[in-house]
C-alpha positions as CSV (number, residue, x, y, z in Angstrom):
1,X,0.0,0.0,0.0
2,X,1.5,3.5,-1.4
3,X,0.8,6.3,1.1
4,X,0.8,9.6,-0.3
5,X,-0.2,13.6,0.6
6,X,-2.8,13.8,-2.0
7,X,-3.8,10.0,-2.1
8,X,-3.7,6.6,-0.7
9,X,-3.9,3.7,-2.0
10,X,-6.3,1.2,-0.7
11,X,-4.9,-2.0,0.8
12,X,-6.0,-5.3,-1.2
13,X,-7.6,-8.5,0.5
14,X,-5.9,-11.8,-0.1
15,X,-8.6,-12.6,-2.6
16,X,-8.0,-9.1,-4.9
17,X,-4.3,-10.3,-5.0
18,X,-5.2,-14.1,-6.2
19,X,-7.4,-12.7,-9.1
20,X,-4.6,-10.2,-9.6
21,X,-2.2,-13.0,-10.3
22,X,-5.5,-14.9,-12.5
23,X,-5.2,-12.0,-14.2
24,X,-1.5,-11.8,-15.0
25,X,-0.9,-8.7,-13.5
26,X,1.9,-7.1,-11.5
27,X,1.0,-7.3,-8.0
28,X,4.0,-4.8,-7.1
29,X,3.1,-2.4,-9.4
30,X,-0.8,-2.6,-8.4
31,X,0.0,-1.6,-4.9
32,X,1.5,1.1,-6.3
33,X,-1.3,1.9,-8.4
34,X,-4.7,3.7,-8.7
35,X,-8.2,1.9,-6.7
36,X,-9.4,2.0,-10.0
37,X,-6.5,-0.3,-11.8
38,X,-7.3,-2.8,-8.6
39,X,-11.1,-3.0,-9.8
40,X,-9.9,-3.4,-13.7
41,X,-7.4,-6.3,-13.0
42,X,-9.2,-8.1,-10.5
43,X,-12.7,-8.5,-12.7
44,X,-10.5,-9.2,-15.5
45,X,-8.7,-12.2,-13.1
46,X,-11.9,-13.0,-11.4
47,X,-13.6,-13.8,-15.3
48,X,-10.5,-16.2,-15.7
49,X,-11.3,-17.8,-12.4
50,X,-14.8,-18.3,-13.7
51,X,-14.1,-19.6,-16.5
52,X,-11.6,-22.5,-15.5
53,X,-14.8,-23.4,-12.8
54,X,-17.2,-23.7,-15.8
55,X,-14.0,-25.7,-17.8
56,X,-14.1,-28.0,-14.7
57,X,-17.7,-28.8,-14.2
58,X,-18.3,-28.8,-18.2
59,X,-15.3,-31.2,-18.4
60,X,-16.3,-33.7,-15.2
61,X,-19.9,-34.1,-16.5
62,X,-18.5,-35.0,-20.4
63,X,-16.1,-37.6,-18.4
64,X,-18.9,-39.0,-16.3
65,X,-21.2,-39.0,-19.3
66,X,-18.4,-40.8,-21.8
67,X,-17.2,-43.7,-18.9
68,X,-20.0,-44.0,-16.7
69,X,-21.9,-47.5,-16.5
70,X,-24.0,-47.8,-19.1
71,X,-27.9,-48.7,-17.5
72,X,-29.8,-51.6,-19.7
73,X,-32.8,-49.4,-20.9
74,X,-33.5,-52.1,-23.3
75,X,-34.3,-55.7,-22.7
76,X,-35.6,-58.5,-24.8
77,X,-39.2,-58.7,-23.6
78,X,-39.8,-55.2,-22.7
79,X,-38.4,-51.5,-22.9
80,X,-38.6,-49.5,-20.2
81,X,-37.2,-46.4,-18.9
82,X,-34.5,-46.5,-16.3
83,X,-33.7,-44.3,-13.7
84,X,-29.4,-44.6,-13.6
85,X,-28.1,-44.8,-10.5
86,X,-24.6,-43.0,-9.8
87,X,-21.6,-44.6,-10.2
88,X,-19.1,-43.4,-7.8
89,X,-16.3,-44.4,-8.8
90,X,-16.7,-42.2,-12.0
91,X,-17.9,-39.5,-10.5
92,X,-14.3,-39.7,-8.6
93,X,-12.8,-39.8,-11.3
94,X,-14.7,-37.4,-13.1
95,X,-14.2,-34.6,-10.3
96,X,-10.1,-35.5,-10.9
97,X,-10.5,-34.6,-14.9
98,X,-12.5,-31.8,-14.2
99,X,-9.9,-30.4,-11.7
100,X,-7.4,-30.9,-14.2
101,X,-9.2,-29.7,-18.0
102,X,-10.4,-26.7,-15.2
103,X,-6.9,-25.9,-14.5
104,X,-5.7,-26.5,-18.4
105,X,-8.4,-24.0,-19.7
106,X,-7.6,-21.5,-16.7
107,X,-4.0,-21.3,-17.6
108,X,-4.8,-20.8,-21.0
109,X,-7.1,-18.3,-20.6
110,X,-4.8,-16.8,-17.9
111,X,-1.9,-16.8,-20.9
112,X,-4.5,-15.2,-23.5
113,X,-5.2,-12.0,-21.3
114,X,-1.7,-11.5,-19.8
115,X,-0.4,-11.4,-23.3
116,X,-3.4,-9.4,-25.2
117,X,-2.0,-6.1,-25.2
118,X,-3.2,-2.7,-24.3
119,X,-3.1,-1.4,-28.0
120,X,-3.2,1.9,-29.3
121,X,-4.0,2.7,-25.7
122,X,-8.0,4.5,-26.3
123,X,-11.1,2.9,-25.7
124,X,-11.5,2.3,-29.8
125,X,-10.7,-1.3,-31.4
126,X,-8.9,-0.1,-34.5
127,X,-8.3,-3.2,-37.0
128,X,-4.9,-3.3,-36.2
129,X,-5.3,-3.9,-32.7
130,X,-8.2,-6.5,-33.8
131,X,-5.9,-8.5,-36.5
132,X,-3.2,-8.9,-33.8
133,X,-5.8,-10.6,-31.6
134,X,-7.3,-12.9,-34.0
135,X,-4.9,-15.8,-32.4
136,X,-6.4,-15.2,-29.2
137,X,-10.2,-14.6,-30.4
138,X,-9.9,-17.9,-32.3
139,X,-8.1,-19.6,-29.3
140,X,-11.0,-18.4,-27.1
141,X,-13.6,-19.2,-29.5
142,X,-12.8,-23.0,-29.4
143,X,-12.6,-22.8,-25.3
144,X,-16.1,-21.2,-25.4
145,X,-17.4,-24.0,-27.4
146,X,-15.5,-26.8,-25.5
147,X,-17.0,-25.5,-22.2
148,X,-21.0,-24.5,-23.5
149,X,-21.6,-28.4,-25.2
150,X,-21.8,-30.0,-22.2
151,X,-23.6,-27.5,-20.4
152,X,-26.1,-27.9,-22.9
153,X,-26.4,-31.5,-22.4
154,X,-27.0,-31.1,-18.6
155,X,-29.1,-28.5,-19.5
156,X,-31.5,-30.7,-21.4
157,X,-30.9,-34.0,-19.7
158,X,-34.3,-35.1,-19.4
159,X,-35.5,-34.4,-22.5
160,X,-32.3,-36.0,-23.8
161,X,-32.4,-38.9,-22.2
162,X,-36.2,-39.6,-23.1
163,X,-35.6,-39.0,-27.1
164,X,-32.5,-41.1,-26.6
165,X,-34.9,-43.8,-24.9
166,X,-37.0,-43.6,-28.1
167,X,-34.0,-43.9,-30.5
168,X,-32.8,-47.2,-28.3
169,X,-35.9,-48.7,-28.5
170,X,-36.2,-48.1,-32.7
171,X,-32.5,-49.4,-32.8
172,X,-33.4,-52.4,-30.8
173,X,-36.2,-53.2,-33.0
174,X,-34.4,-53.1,-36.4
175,X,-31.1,-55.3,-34.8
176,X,-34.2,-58.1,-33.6
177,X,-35.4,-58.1,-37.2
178,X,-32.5,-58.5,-38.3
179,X,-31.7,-61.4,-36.3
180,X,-34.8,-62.7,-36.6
181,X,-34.4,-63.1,-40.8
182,X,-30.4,-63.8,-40.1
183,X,-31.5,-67.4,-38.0
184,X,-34.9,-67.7,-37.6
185,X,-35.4,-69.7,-41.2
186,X,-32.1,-72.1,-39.7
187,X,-34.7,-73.1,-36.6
188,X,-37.8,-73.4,-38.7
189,X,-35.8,-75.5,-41.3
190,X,-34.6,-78.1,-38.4
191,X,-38.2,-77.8,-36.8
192,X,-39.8,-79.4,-40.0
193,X,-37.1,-82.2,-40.2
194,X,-38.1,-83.2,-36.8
195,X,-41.4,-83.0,-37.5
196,X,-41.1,-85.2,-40.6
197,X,-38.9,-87.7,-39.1
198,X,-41.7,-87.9,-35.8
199,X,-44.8,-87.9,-38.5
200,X,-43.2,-90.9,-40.2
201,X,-43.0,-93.0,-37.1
202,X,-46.7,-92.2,-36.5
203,X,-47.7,-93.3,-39.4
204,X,-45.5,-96.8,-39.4
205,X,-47.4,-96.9,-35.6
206,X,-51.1,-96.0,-36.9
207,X,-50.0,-98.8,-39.9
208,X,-49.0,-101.5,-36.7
209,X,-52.3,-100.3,-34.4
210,X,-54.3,-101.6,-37.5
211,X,-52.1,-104.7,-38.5
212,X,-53.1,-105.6,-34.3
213,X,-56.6,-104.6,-34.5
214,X,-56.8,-107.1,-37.5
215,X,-55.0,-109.7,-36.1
216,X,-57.3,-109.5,-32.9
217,X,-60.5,-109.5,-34.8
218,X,-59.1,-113.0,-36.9
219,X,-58.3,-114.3,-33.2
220,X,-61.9,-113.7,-31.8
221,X,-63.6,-114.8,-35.0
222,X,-65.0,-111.3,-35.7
223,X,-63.4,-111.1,-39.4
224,X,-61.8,-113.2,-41.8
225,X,-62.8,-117.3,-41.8
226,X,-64.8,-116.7,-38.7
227,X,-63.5,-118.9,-36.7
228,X,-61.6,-118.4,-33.4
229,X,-58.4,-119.3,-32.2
230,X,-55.0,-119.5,-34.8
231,X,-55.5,-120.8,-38.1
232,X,-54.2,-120.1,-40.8
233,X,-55.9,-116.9,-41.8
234,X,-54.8,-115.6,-37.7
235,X,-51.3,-117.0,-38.4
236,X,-51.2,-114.5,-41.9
237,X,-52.5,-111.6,-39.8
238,X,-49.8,-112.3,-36.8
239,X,-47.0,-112.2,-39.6
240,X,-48.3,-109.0,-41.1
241,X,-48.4,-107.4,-37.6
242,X,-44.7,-108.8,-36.6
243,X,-44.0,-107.7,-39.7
244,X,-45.3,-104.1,-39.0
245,X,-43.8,-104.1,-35.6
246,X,-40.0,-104.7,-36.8
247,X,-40.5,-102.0,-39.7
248,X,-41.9,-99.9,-36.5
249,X,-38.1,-100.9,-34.5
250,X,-36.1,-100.1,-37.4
251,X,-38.0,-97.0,-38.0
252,X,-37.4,-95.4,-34.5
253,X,-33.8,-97.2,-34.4
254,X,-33.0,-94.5,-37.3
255,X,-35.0,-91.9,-36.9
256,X,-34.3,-91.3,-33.1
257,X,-31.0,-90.4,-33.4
258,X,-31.7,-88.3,-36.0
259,X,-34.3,-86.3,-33.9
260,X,-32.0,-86.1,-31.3
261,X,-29.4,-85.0,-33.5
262,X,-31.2,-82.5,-34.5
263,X,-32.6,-81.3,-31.5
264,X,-29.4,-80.7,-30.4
265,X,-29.2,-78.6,-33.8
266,X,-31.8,-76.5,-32.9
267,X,-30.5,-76.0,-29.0
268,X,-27.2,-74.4,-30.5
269,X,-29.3,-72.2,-33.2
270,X,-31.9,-70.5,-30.6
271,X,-28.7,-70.3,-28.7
272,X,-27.2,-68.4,-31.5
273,X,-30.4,-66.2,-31.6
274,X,-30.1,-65.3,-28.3
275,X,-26.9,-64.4,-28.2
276,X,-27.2,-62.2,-30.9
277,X,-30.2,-61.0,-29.5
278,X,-28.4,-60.2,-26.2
279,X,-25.8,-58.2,-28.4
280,X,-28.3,-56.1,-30.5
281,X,-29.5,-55.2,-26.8
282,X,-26.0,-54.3,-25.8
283,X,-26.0,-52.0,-29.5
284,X,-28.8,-50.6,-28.6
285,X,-27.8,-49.6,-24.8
286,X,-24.8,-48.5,-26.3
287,X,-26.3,-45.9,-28.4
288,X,-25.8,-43.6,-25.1
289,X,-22.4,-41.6,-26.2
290,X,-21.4,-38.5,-25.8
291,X,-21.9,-37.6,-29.7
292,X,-25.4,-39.1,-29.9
293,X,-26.3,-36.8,-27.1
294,X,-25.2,-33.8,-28.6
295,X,-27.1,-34.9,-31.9
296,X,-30.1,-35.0,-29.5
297,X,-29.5,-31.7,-27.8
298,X,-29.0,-30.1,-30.8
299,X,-32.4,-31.6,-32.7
300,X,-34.2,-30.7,-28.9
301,X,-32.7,-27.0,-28.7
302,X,-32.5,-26.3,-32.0
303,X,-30.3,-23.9,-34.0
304,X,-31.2,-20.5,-32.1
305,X,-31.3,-21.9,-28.6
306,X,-27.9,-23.8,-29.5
307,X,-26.1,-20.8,-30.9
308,X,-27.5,-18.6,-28.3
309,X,-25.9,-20.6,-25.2
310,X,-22.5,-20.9,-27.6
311,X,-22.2,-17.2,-28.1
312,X,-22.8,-16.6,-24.2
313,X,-19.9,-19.0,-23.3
314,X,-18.1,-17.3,-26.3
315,X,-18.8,-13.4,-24.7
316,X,-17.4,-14.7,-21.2
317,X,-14.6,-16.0,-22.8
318,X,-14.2,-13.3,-25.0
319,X,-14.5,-10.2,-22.9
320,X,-11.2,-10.0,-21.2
321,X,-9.5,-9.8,-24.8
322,X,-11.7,-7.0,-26.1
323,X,-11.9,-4.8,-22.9
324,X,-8.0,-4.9,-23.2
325,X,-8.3,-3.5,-26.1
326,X,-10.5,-0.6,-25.4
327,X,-8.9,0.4,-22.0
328,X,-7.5,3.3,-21.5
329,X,-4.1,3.5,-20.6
330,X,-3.8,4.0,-16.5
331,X,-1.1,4.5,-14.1
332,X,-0.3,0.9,-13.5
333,X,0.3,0.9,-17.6
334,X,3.1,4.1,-17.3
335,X,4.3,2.6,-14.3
336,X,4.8,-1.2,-15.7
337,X,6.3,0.6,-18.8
338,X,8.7,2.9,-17.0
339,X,9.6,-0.3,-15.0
340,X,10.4,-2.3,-18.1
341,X,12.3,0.7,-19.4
342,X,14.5,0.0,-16.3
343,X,15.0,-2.9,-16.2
344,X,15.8,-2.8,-19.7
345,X,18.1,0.3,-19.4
346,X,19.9,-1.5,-16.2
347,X,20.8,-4.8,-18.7
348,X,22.0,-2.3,-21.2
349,X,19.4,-3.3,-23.9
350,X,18.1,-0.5,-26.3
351,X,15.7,-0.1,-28.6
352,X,15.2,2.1,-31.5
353,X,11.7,1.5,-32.6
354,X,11.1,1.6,-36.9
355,X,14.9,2.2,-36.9
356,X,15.1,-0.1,-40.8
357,X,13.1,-1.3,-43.4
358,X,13.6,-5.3,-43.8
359,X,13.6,-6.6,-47.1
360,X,10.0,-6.5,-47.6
361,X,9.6,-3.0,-46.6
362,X,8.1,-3.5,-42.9
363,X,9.5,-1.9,-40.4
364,X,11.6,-3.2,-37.8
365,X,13.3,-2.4,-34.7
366,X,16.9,-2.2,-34.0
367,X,17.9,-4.2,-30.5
368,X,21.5,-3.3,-29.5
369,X,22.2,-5.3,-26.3
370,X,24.7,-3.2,-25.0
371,X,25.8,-5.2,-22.1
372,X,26.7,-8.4,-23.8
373,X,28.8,-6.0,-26.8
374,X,30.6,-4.4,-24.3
375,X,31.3,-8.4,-22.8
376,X,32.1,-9.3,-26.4
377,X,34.6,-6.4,-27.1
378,X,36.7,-7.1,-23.5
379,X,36.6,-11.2,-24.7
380,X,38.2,-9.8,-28.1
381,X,40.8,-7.6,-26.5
382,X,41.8,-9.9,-23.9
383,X,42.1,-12.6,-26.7
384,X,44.0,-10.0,-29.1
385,X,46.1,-9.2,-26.1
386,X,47.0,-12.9,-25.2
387,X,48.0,-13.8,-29.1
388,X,50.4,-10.4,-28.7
389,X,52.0,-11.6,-25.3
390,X,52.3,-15.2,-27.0
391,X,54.5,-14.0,-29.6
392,X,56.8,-12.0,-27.4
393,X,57.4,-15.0,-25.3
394,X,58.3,-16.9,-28.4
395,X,60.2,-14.5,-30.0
396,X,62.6,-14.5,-26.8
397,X,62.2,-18.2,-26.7
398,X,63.6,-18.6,-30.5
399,X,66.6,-15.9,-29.4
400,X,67.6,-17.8,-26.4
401,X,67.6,-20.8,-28.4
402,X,69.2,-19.6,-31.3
403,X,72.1,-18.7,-28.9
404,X,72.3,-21.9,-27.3
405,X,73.2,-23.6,-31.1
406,X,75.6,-20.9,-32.0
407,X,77.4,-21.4,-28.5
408,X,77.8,-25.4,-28.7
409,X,75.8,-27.0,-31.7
410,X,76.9,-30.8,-31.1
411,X,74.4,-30.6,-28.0
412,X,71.8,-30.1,-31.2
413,X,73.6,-32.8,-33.5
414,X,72.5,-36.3,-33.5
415,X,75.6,-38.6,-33.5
């Protein structure tokens, strides 16, 4: 807090100072400042904050919607609507994602209004100051959307989840008929080959029920000669019947196993239906995503509603960019650009601004880092200065040596 004569400068809470920091502004240079920057940088922080809390809930319910458990609203006999229960352990995990994509999105957002500069420095948005943004309007755009879809789907949950119902049931449907015509005709076809196989053992039993009736009649003397008791005529009618009854055996000694046989056939093909069955019912629970919501919402809504709740996320998010374009420049701007100067001035960096044309005729700026060319000269010096000194010492070196020969040369001369 800056105590002056003519003003004071009111002392921030610890929460001013945390959206200060959201905001990417210079907490020293704000308690320096005017009340007024306080109020500017701490609404423009506290929409960050707000925004990374929307991120996170928007992010934990897509999580919880995409892994959650999904509830069998479809079964084979009936279709009803299911209230889902929650499913904790997602949730968990869903409140862990949202923490994190809340945190990603804040930082982002935190990076896009920290680096949006003041501009021209009036309250107009010329389109130089507006086509120097465009990165960050487009950056926020696509965090505006990423955060408003899945409030829209909370937002119509129960309508969603009653045309989903609908669209599960019609999917269920069309996957039963379709199993229905894939292995229904395999059943019917085995069905009839039993039946055959039974209706010809009836008949070879209706043909030996007769053959007996016959034969009992010639024994009582009802039919035939008249005359009861085995003779001849009853002796025919007992071989006829025998006769019957052994065609009967062999009949049902083949025919059985092949009934059985197939029996077994049509065990394994209802099987095969209902498994199939049991997987169009997993399809059709299944058609409960995250993308087949959004088609609902967006049928529900409609275009107006949808674009409506999109550009509202998209003002929020938008906001900080455009009202640092149209502020004003205050104190805390002169004083964070005098302090730059500084710091600038006390590295030895300067900067003449539109000093050359490049070769496409934009202006530039000429750096001169003054600091590391005055390191650069000394390192060239020193260097030029050891490379002299080196070639005195050599010099001397060659004169003493020279000497040395002349005086005795057979210490020089191999023998």
């Amino acid at each position: 807090m800056m105590k002056r004569e003519y003003y004071t400068t009111p002392k921030p809470n610890w929460i001013t100072k945390i959206l200060w920091k959201a905001a990417g502004a210079d907490e020293y240079i704000l308690m320096r400042s005017t009340y007024s920057d306080h109020v500017k940088y701490s609404t423009l922080g506290g929409i960050v904050c707000a925004t990374g809390f929307m991120a996170a809930m928007a992010g934990g319910y897509a999580f919880y919607i995409i892994f959650k458990e999904k509830a069998a609203a479809i079964t084979e006999n009936t279709s009803q609507f299911v209230e889902q229960s929650t499913d904790f352990k997602t949730v968990l995990l869903s409140i862990l994602f949202g923490i994190i994509w809340g945190l990603i999105i804040f930082n982002i957002d935190r990076f896009i209004v920290a680096s949006t500069g003041k501009g021209d420095g009036t309250d107009a948005i010329t389109w130089g100051e507006f086509r120097g943004a465009i990165p960050r309007i487009i950056m926020g755009i696509i965090i505006a959307i990423t955060i408003s879809k899945p409030v829209e789907l909370r937002m119509f949950e129960t309508e969603i989840d009653v045309k989903l119902h609908e669209k599960q049931q019609i999917e269920y449907n069309n996957q039963i008929k379709k199993v229905e015509m894939n292995f229904r005709p395999e059943v019917e076809r085995i069905e009839d080959e039993i039946e055959a196989l039974r209706y010809e053992i009836t008949l070879q039993r209706e043909n030996l029920e007769r053959k007996t009736t016959i034969f009992q009649a010639e024994m009582d003397g009802l039919s035939g000669s008249g005359k009861k008791g085995k003779g001849p005529s009853a002796r025919e009618k007992e071989r006829e019947r025998n006769l019957a009854q052994e065609e009967l055996n062999e009949l049902i000694a083949k025919n059985e196993p092949k009934i059985k046989n197939l029996i077994e056939d049509k065990k394994a093909a209802q099987n095969k239906i209902k498994i199939e069955k049991a997987k169009a019912e997993n399809v059709a629970n299944g058609l409960n995503g995250l993308l087949e919501r959004l088609h609902i919402a967006h049928e529900i809504a409609g275009f107006w509603i949808t674009l409506f709740i999109t550009l509202l996320f998209m003002a929020i998010e938008l906001t900080p960019i455009f009202f640092k374009m149209m502020l004003i420049k205050s104190p805390y701007d002169f004083m964070n650009d005098n302090l730059k100067a500084l710091l600038k001035a006390e590295q030895g960096i300067e900067i003449k601004y539109d000093f050359y044309k490049d070769n496409e005729g934009v202006q530039r700026d000429l750096v001169i880092n003054h600091q590391s060319e005055k390191m650069i000269r000394e390192k060239v010096k020193l260097l030029q200065t050891q490379a002299d000194l080196n070639e005195i010492v050599l010099e001397e070196w060659k004169n003493k040596e020279s000497a040395n020969i002349k005086k005795d040369p057979s210490k020089y001369i191999d023998s």
